[in-house]
mmCIF file as Biopython writes it, N, C-alpha, C and O atoms, coordinates in Angstrom:
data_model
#
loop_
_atom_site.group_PDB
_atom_site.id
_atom_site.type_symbol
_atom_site.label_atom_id
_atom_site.label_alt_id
_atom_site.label_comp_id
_atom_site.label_asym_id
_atom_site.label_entity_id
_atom_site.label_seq_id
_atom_site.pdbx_PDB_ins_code
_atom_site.Cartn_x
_atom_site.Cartn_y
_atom_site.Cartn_z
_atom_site.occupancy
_atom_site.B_iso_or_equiv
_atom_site.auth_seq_id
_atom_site.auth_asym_id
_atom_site.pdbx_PDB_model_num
ATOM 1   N N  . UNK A ? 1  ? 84.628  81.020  88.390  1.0 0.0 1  A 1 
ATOM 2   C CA . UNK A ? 1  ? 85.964  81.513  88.658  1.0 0.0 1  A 1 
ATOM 3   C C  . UNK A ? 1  ? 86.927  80.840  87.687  1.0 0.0 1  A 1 
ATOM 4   O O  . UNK A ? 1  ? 87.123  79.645  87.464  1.0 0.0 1  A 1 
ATOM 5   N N  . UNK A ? 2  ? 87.464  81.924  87.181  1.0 0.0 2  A 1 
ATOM 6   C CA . UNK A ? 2  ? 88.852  81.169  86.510  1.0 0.0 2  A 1 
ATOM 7   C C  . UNK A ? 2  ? 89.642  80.206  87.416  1.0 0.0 2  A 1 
ATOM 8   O O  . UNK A ? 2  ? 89.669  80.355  88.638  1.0 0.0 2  A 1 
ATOM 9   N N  . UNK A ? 3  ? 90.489  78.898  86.571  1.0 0.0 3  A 1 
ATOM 10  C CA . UNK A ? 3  ? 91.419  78.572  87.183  1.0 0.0 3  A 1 
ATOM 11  C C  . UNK A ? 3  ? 92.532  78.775  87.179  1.0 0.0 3  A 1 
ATOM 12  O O  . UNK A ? 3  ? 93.410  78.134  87.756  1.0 0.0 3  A 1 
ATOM 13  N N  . UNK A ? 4  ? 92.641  79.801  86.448  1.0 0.0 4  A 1 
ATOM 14  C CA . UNK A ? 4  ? 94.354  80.057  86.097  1.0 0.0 4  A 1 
ATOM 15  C C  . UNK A ? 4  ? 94.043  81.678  86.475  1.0 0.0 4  A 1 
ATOM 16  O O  . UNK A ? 4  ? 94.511  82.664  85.907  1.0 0.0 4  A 1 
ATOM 17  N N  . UNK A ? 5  ? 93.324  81.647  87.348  1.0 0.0 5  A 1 
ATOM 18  C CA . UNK A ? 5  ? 93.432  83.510  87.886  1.0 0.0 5  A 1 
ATOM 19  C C  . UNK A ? 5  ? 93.912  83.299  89.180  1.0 0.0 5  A 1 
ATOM 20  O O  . UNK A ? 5  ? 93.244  82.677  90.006  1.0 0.0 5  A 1 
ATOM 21  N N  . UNK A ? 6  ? 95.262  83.869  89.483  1.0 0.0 6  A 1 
ATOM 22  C CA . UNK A ? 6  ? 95.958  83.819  90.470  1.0 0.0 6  A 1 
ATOM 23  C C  . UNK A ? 6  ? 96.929  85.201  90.784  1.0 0.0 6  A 1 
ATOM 24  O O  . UNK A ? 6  ? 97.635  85.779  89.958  1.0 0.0 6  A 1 
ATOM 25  N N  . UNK A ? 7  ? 96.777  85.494  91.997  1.0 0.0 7  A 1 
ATOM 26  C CA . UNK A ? 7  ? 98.057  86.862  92.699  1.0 0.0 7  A 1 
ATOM 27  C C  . UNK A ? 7  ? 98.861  85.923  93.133  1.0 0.0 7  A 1 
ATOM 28  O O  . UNK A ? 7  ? 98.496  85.035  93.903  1.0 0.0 7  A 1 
ATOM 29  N N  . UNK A ? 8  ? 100.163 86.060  92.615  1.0 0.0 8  A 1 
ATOM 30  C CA . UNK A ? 8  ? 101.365 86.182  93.525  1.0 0.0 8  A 1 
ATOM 31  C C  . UNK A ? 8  ? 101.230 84.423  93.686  1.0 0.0 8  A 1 
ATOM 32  O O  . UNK A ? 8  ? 101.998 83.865  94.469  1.0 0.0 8  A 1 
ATOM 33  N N  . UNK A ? 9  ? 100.379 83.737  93.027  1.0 0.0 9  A 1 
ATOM 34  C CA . UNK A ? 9  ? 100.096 82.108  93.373  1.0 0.0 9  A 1 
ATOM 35  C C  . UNK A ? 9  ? 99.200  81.822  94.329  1.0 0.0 9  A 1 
ATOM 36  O O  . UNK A ? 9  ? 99.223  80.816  95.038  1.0 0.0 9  A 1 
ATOM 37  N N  . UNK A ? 10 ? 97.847  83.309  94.383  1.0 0.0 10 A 1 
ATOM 38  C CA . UNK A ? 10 ? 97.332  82.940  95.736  1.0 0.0 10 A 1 
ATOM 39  C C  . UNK A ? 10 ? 96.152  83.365  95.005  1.0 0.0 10 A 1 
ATOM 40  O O  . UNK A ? 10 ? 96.088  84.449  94.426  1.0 0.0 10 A 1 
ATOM 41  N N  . UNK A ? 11 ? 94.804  82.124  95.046  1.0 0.0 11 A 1 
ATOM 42  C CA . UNK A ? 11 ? 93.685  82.117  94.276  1.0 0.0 11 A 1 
ATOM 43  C C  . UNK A ? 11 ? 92.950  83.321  94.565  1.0 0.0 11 A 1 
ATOM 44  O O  . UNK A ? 11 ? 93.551  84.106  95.298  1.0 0.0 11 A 1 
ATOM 45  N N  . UNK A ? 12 ? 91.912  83.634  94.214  1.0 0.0 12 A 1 
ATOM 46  C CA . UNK A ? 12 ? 90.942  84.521  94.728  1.0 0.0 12 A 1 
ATOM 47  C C  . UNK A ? 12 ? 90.223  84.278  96.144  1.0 0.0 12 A 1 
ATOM 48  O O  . UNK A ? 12 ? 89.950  85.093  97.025  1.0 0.0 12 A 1 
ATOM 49  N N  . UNK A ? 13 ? 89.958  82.608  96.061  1.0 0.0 13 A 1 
ATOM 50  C CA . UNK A ? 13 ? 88.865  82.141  97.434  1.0 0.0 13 A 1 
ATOM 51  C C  . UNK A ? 13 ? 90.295  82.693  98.522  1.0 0.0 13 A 1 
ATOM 52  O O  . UNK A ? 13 ? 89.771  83.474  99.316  1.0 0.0 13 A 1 
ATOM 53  N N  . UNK A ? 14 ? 91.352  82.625  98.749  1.0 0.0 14 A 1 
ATOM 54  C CA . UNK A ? 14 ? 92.346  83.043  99.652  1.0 0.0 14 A 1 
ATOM 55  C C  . UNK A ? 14 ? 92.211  84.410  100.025 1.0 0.0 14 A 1 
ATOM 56  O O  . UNK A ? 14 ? 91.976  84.906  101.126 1.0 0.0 14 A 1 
ATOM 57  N N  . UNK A ? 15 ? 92.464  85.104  98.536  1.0 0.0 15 A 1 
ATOM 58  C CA . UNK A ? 15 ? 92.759  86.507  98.398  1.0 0.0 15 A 1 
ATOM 59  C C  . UNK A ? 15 ? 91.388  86.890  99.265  1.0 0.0 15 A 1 
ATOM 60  O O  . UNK A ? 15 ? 91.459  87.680  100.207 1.0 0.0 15 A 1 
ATOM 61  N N  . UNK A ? 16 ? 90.273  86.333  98.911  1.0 0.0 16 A 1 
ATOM 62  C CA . UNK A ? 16 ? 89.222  86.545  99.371  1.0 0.0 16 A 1 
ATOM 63  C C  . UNK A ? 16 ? 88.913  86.534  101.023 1.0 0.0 16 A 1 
ATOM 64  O O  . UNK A ? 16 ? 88.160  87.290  101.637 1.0 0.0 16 A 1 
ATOM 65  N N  . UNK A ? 17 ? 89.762  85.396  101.566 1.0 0.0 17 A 1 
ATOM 66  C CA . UNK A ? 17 ? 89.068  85.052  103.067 1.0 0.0 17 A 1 
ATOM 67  C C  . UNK A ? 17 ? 90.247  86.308  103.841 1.0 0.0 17 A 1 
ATOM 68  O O  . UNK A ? 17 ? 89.949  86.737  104.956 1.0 0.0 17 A 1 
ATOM 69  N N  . UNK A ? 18 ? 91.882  86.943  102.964 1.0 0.0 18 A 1 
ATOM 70  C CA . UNK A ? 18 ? 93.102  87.383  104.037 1.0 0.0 18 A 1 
ATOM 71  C C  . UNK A ? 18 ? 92.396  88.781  103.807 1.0 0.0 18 A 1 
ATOM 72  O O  . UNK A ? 18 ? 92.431  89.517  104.793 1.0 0.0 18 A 1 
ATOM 73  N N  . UNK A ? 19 ? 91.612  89.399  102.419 1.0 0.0 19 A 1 
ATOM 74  C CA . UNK A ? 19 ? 90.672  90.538  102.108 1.0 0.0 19 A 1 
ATOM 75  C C  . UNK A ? 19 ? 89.796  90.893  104.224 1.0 0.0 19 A 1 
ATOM 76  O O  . UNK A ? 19 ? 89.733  91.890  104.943 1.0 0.0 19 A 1 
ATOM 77  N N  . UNK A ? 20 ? 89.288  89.282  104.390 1.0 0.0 20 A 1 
ATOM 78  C CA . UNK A ? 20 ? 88.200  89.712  105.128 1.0 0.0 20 A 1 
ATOM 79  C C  . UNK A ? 20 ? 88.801  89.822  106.548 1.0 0.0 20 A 1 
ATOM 80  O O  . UNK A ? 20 ? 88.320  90.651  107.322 1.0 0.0 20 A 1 
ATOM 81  N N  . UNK A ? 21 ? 89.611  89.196  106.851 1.0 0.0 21 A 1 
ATOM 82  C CA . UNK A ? 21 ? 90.580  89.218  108.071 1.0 0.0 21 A 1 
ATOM 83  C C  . UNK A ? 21 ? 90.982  90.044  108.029 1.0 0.0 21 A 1 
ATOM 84  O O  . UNK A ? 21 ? 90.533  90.602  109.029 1.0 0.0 21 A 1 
ATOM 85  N N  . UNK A ? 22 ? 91.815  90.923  107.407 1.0 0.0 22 A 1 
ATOM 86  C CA . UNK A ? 22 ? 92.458  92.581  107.073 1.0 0.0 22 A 1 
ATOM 87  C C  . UNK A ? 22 ? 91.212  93.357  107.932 1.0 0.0 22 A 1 
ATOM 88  O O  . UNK A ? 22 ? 91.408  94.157  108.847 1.0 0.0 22 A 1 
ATOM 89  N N  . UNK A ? 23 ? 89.823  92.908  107.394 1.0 0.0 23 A 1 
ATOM 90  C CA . UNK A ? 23 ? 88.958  94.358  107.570 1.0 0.0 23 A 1 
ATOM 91  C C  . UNK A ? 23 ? 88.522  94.114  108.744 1.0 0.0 23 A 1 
ATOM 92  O O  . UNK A ? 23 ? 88.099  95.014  109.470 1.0 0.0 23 A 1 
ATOM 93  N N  . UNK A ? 24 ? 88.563  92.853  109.101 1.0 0.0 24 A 1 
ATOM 94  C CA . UNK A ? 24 ? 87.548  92.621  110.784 1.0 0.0 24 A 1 
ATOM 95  C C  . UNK A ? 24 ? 88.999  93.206  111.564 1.0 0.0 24 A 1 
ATOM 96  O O  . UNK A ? 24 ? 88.799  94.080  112.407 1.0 0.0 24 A 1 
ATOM 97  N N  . UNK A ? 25 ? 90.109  92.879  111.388 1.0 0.0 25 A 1 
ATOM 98  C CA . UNK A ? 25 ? 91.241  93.285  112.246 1.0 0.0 25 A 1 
ATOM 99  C C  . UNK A ? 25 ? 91.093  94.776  112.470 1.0 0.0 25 A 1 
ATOM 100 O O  . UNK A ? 25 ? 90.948  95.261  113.592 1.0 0.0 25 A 1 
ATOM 101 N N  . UNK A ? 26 ? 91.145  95.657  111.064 1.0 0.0 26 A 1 
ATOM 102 C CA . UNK A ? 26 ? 90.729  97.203  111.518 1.0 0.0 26 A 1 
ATOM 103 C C  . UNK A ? 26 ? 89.642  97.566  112.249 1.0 0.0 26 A 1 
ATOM 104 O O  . UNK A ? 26 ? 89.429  98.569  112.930 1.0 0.0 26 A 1 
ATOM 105 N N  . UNK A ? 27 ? 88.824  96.369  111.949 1.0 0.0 27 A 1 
ATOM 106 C CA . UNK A ? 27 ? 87.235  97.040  112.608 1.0 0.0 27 A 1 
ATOM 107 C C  . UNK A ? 27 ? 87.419  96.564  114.381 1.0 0.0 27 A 1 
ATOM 108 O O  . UNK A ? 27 ? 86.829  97.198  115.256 1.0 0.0 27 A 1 
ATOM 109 N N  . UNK A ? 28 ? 88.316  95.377  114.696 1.0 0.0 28 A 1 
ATOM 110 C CA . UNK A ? 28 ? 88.227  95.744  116.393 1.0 0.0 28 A 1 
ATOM 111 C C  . UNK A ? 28 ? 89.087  96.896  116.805 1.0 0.0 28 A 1 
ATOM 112 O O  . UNK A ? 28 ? 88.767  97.648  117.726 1.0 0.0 28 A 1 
ATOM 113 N N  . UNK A ? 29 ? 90.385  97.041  115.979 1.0 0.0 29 A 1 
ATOM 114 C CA . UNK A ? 29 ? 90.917  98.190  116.276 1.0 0.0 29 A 1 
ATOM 115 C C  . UNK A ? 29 ? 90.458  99.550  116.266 1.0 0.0 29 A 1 
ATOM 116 O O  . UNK A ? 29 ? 90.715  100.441 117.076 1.0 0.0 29 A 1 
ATOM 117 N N  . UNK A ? 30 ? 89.837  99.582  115.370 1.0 0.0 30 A 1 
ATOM 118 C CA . UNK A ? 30 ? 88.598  100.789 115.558 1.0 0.0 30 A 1 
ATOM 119 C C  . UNK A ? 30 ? 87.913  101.273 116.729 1.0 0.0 30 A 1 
ATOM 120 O O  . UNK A ? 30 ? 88.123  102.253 117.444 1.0 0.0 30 A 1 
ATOM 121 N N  . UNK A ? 31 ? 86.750  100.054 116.774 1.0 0.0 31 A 1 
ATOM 122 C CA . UNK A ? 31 ? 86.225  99.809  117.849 1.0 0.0 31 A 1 
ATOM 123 C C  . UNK A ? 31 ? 87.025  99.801  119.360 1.0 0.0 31 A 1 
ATOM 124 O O  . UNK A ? 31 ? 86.370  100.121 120.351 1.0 0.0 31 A 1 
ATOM 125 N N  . UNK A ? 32 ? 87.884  99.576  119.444 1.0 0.0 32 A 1 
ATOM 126 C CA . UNK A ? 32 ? 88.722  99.298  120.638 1.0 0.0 32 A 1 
ATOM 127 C C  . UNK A ? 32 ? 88.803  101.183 121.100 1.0 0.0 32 A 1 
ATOM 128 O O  . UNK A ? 32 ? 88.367  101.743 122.106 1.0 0.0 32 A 1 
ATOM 129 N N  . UNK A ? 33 ? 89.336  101.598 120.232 1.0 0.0 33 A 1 
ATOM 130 C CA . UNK A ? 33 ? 90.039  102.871 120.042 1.0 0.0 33 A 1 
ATOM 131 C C  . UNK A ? 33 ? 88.988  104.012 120.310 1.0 0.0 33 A 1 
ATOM 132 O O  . UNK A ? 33 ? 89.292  105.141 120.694 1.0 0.0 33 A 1 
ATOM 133 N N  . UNK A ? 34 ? 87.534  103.504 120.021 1.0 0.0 34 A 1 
ATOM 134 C CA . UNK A ? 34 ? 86.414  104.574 120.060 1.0 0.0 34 A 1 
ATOM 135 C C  . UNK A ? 34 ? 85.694  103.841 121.452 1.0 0.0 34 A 1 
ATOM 136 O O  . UNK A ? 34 ? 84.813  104.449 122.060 1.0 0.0 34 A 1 
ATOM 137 N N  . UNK A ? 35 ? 86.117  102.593 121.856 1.0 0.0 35 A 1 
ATOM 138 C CA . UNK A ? 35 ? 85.012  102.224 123.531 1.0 0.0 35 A 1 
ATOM 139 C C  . UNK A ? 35 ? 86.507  101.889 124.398 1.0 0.0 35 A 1 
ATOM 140 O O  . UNK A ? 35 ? 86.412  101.888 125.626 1.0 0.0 35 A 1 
ATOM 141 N N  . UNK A ? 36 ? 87.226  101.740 124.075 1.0 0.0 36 A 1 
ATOM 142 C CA . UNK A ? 36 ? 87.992  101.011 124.910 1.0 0.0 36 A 1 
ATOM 143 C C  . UNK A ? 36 ? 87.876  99.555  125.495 1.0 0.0 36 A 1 
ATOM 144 O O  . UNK A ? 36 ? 88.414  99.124  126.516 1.0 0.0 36 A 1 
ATOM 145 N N  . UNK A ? 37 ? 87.339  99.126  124.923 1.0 0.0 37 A 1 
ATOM 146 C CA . UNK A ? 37 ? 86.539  97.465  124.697 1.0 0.0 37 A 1 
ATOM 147 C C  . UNK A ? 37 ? 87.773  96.452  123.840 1.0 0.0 37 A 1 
ATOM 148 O O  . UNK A ? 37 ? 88.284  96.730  122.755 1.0 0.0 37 A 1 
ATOM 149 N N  . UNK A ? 38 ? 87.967  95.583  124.444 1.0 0.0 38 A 1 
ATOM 150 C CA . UNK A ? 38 ? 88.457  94.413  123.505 1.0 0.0 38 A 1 
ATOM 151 C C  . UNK A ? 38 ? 87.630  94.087  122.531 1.0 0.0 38 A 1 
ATOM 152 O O  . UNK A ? 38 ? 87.707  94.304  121.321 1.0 0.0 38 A 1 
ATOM 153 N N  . UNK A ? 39 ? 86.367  93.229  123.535 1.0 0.0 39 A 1 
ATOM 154 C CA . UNK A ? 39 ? 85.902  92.663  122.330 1.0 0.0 39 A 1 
ATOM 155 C C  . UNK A ? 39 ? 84.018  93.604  123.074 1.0 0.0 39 A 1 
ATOM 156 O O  . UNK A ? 39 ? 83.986  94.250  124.121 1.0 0.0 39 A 1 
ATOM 157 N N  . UNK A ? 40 ? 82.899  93.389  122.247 1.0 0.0 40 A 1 
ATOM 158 C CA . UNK A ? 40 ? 81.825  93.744  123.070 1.0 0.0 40 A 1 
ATOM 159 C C  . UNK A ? 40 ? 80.524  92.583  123.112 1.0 0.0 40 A 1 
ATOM 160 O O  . UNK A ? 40 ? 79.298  92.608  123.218 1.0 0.0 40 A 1 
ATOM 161 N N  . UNK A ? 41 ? 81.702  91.483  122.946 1.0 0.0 41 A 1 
ATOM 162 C CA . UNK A ? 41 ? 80.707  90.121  123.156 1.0 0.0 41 A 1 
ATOM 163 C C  . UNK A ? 41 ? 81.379  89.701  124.819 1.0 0.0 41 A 1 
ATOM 164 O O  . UNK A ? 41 ? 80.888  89.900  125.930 1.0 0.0 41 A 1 
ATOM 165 N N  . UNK A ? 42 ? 82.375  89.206  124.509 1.0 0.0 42 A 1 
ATOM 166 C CA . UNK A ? 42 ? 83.273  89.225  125.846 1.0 0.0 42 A 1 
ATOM 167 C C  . UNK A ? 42 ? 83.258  90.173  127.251 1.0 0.0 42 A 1 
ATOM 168 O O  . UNK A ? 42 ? 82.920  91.357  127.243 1.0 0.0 42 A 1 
ATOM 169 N N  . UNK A ? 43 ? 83.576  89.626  128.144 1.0 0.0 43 A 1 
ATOM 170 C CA . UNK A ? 43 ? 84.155  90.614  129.238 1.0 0.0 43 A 1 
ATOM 171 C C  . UNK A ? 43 ? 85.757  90.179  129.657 1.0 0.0 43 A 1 
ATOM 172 O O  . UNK A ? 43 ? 86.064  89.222  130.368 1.0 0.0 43 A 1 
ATOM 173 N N  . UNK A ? 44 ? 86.638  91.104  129.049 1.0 0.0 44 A 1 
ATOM 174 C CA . UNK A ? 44 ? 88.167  90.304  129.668 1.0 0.0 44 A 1 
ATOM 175 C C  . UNK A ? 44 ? 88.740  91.071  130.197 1.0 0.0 44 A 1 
ATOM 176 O O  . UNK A ? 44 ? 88.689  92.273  129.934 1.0 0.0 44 A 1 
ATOM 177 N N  . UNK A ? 45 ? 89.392  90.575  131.032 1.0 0.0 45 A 1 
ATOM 178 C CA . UNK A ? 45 ? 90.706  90.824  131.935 1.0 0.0 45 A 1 
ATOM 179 C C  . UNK A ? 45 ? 91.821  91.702  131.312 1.0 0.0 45 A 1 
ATOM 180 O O  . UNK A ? 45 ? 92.398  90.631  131.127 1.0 0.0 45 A 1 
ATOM 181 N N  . UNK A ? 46 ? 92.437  92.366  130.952 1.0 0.0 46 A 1 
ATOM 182 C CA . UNK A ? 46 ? 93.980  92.436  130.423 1.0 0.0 46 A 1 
ATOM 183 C C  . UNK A ? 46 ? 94.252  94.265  131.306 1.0 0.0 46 A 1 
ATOM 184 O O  . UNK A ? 46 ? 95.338  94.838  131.216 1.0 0.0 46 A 1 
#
């Protein structure tokens, strides 16, 4: 990896981990939306 490769002042390993949080966030919303499930490890309350 370059060290002088940067977005906005935000490295790749970053760009990389807010990349993977973005997609798991759509994917429970997804999921939520097609079972009606929070989570399908869990059993919760709400």
């Amino acid at each position: 990896m370059e060290w002088t490769n940067t977005y906005m002042g935000i490295d790749n390993v970053t760009m990389h981990v807010i990349e993977h949080d973005i997609a798991l966030a759509l994917d429970i919303m997804l999921e939520y939306k097609k079972t009606g499930k929070l989570s399908p490890l869990l059993k919760l309350k709400c």
